[in-house]
C-alpha positions as CSV (number, residue, x, y, z in Angstrom):
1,X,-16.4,8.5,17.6
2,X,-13.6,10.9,17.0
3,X,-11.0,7.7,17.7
4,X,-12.4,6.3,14.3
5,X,-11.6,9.5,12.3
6,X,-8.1,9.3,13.6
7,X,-7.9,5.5,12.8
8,X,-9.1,6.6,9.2
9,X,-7.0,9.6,9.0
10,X,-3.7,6.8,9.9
11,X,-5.1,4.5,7.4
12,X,-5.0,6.5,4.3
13,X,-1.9,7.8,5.4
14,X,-0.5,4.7,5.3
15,X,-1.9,3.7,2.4
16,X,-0.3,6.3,0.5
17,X,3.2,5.7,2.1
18,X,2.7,2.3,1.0
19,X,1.7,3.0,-2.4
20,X,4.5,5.7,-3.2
21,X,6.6,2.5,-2.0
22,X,5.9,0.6,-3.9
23,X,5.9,2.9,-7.2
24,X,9.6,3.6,-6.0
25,X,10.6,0.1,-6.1
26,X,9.2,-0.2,-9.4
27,X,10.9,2.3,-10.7
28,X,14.1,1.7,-9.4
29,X,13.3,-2.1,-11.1
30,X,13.2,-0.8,-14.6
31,X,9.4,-1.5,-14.5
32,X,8.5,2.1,-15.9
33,X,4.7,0.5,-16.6
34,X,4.0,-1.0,-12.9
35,X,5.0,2.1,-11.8
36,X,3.1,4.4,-13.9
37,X,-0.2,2.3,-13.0
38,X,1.1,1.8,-8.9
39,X,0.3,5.5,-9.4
40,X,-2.7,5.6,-11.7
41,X,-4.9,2.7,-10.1
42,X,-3.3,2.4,-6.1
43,X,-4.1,0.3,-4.0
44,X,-4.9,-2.7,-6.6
45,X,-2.0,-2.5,-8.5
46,X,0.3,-2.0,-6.2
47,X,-0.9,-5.4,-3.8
48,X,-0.5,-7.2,-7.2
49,X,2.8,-5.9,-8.0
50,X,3.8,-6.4,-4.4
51,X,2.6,-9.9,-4.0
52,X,4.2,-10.9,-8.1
53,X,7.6,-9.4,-6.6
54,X,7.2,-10.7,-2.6
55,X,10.4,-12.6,-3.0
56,X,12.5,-10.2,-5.1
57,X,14.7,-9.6,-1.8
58,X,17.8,-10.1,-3.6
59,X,16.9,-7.4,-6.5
60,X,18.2,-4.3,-6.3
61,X,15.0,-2.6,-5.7
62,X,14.9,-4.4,-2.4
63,X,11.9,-6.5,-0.4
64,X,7.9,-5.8,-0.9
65,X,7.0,-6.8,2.5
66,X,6.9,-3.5,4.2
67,X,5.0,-1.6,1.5
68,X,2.5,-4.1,1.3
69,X,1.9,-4.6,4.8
70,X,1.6,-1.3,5.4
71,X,-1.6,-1.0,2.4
72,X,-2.9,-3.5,4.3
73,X,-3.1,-2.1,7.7
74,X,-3.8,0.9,5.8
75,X,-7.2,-0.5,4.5
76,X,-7.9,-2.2,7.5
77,X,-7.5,0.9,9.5
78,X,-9.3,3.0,7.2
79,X,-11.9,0.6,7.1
80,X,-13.1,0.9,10.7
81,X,-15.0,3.7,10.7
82,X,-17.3,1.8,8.4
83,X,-18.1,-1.0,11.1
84,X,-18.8,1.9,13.8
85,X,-22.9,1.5,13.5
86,X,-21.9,-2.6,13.6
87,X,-19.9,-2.1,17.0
């Protein structure tokens, strides 16, 4: 049961690095406002900003994929503890 702690304790970890991505890259985009909330409201706000600018590879404030997939595995990692009566 301890291995599901740990898998939580990765997840939320990165989550955050995911998050504080993404804020970064909004900032560095000029979008003050998608930043401001990436911070405010996490996880939501930054998927949606990451998904809106998935393609933005040519901007300056570089690619969303990495950010986002890490959220993801984030969540999914964080997550498993909550399936551990299920397994």
């Amino acid at each position: 049961m301890e291995n599901f702690e740990n898998l939580e304790r990765a997840g939320a970890i990165l989550a955050v690095i995911g998050v504080i991505w993404i804020a970064v890259l909004a900032f560095q985009a000029g979008d003050i406002l998608w930043g401001i909330f990436a911070l405010i409201c996490p996880v939501l706000v930054a998927l949606i900003y990451g998904f809106l600018h998935f393609d933005s590879s040519d901007n300056r404030s570089g690619n969303t994929v990495a950010p986002v997939i890490l959220i993801i595995v984030g969540l999914v990692l964080g997550g498993v503890k909550l399936t551990e009566r299920v397994l």
